[in-house]
N, CA, C and O of each residue as an XYZ file, in Angstrom:
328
protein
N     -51.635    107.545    -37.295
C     -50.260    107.960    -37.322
C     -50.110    109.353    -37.932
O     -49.440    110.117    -37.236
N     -50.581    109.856    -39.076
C     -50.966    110.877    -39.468
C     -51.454    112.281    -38.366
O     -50.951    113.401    -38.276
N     -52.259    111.857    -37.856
C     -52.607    112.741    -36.881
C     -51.977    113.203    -36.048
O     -52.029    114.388    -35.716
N     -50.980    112.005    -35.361
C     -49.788    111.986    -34.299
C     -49.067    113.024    -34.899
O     -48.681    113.914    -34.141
N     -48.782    113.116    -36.157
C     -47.228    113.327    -36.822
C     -46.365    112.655    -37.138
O     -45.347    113.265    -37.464
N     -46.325    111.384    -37.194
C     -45.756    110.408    -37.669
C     -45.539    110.204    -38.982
O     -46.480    109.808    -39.671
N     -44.171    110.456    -39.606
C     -44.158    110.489    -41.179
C     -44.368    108.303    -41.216
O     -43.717    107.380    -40.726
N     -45.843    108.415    -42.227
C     -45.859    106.791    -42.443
C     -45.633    106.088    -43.732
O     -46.198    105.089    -44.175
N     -44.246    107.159    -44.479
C     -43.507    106.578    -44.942
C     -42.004    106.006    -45.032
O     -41.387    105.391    -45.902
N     -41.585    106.639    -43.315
C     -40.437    105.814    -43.195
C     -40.388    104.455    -42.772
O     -41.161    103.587    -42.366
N     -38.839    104.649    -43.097
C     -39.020    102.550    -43.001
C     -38.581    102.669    -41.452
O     -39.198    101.753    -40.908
N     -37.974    103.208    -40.666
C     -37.186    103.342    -39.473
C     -38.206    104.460    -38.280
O     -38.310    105.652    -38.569
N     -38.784    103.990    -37.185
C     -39.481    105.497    -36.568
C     -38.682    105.083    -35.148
O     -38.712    103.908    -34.782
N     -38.004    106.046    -34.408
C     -38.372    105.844    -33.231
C     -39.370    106.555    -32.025
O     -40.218    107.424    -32.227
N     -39.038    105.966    -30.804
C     -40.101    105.890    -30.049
C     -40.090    107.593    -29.495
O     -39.135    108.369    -29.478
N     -41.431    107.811    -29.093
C     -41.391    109.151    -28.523
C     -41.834    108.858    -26.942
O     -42.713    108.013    -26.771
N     -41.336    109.434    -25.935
C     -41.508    109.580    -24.815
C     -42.691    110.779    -24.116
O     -43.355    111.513    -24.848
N     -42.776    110.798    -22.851
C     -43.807    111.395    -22.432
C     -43.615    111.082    -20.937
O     -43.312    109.917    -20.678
N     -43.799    112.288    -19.515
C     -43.740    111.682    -18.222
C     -44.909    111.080    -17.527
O     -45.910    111.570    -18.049
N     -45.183    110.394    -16.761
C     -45.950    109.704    -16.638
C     -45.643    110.118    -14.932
O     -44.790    109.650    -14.178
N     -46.944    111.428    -14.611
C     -47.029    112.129    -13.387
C     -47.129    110.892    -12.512
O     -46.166    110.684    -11.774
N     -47.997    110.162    -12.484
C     -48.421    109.404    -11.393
C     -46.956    108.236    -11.435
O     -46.431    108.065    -10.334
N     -46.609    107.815    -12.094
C     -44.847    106.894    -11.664
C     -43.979    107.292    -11.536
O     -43.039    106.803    -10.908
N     -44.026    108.559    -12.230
C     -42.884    109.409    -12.130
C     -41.715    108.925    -13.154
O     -40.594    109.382    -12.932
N     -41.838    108.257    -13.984
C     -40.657    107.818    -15.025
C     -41.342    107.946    -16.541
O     -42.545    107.783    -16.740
N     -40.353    108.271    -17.584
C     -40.657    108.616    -18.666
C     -41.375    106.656    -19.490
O     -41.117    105.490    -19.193
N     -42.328    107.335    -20.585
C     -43.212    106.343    -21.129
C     -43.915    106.879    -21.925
O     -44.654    107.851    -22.077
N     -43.095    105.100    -22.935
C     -43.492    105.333    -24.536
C     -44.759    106.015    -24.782
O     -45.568    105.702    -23.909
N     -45.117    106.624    -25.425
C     -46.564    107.161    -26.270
C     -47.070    107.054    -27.643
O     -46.621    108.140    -28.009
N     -47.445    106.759    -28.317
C     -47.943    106.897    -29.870
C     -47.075    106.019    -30.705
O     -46.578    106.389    -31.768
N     -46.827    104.201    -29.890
C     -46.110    103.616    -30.591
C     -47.279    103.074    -32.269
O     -48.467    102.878    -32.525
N     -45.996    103.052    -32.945
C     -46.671    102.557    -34.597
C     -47.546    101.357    -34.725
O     -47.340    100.461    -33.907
N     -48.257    101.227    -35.392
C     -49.514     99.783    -35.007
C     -48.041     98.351    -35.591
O     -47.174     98.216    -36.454
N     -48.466     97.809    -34.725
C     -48.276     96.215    -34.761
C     -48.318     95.395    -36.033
O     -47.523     94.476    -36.227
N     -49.135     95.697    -36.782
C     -49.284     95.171    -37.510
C     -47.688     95.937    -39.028
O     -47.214     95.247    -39.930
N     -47.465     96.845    -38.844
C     -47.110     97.597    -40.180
C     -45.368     97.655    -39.724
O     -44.413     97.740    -40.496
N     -45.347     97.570    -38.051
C     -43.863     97.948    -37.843
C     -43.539     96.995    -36.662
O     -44.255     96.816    -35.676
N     -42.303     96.393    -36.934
C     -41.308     95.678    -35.905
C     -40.694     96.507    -34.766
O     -40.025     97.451    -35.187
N     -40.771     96.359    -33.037
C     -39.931     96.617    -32.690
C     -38.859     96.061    -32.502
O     -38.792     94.833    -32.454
N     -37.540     97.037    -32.322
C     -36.194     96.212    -32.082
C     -35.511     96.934    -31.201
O     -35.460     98.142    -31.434
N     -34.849     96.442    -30.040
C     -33.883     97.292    -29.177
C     -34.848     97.592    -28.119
O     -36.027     97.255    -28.221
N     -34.333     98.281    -27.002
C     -34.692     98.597    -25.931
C     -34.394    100.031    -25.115
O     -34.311     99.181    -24.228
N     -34.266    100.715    -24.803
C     -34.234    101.799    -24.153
C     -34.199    102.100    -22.907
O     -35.338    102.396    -22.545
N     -33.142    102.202    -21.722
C     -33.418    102.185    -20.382
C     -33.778    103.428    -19.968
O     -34.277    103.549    -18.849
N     -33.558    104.714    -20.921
C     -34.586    106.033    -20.560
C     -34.545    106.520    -21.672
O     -34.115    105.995    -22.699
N     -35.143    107.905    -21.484
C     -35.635    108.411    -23.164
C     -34.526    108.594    -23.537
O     -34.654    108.607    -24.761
N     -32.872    108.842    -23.177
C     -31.902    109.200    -23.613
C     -30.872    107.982    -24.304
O     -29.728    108.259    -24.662
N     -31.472    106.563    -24.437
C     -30.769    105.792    -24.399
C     -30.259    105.717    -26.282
O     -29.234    105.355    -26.860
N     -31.409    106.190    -26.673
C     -31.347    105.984    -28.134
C     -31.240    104.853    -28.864
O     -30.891    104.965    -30.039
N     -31.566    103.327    -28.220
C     -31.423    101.806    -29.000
C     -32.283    101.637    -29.515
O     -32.044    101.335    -30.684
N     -34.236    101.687    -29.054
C     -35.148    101.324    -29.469
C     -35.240    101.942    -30.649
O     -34.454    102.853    -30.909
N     -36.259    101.530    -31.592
C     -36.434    101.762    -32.764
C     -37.766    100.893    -33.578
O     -37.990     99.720    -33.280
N     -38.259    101.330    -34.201
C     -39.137    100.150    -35.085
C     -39.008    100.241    -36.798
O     -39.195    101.212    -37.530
N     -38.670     99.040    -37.084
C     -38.649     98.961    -38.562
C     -40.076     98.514    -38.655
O     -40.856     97.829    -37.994
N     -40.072     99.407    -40.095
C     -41.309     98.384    -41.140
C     -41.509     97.224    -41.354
O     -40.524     96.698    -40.837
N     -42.214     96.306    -41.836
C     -42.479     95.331    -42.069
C     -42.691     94.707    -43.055
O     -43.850     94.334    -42.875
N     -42.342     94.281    -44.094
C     -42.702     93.424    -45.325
C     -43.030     92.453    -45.353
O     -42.238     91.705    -44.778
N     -44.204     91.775    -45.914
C     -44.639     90.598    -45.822
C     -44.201     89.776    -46.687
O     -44.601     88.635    -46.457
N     -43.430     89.882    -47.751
C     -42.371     89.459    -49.162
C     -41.214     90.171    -49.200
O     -41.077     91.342    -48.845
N     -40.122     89.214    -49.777
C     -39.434     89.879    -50.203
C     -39.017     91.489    -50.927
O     -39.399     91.811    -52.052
N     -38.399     92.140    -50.273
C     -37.638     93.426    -50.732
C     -37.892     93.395    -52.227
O     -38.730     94.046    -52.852
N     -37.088     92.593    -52.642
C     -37.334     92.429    -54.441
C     -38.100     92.306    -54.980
O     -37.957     92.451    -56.194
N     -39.256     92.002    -54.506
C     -40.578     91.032    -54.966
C     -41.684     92.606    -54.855
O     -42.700     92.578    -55.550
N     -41.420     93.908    -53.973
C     -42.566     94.728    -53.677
C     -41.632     96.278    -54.913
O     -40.635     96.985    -55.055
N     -43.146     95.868    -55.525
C     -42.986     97.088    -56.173
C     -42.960     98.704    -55.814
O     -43.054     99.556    -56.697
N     -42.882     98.879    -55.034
C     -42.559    100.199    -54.258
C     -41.510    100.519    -54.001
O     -41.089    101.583    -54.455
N     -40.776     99.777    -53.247
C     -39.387    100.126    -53.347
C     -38.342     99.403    -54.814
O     -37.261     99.864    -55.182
N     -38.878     98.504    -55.267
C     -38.157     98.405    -56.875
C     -38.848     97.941    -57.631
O     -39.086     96.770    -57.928
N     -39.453     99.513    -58.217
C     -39.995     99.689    -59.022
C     -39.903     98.747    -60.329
O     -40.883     98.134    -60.752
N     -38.678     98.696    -60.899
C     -38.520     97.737    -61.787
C     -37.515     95.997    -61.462
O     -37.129     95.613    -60.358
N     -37.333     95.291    -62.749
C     -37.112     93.504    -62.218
C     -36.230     94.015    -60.900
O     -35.840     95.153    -60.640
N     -36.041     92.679    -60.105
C     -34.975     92.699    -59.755
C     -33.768     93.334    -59.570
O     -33.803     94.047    -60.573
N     -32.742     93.600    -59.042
C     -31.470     94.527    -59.225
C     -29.888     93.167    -59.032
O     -28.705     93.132    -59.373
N     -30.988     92.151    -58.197
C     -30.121     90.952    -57.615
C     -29.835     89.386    -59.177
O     -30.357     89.135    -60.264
N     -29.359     89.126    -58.807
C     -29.206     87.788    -59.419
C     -29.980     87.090    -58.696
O     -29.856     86.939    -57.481
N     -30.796     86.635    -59.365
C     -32.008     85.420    -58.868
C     -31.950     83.700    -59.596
O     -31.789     83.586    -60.811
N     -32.092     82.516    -58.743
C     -31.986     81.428    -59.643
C     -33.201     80.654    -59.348
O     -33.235     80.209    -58.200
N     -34.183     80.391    -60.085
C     -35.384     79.297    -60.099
C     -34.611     77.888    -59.415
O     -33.652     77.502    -60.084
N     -34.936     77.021    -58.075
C     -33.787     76.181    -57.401
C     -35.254     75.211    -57.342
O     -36.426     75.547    -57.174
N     -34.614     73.869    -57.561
C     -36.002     72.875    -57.459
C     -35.018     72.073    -55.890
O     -33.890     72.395    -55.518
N     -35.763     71.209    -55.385
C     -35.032     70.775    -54.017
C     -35.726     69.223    -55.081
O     -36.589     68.991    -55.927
N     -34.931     68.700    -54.508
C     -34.433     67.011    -54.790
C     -33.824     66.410    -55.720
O     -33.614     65.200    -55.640
């Protein structure tokens, strides 16, 4: 991603386009790996502007120290079920 130009610290990238001589219709190029980013939305040409890919967290927002840095910001309650 680096190489591409892809800043790989946003949380939001969208897609970049490219023509595709032999179909003749525009197509995606240098989408973000699978593993790190969600796509969402769709695009019926490069002008449509819906598609998009968010990041991915494997835990909770609150729970990753990178984006909050320190406790919590939320009200949290320890909940037992039964």
């Amino acid at each position: 991603m680096l190489r591409s130009g892809i800043d790989t610290s946003a949380t939001i990238i969208k897609p970049q386009y490219a023509e595709d001589p032999r179909l003749k219709v525009d197509k995606e190029v240098n989408p973000p790996p699978s593993t790190s980013y969600i796509p969402l939305g769709w695009d019926e040409d490069k002008n449509s502007n819906r598609k998009h890919y968010r990041k991915f967290f494997k835990d909770e927002l609150e729970n990753n120290r990178d984006i909050f840095p320190t406790e919590s910001p939320f009200n949290s309650y320890k909940l037992k079920r039964g």
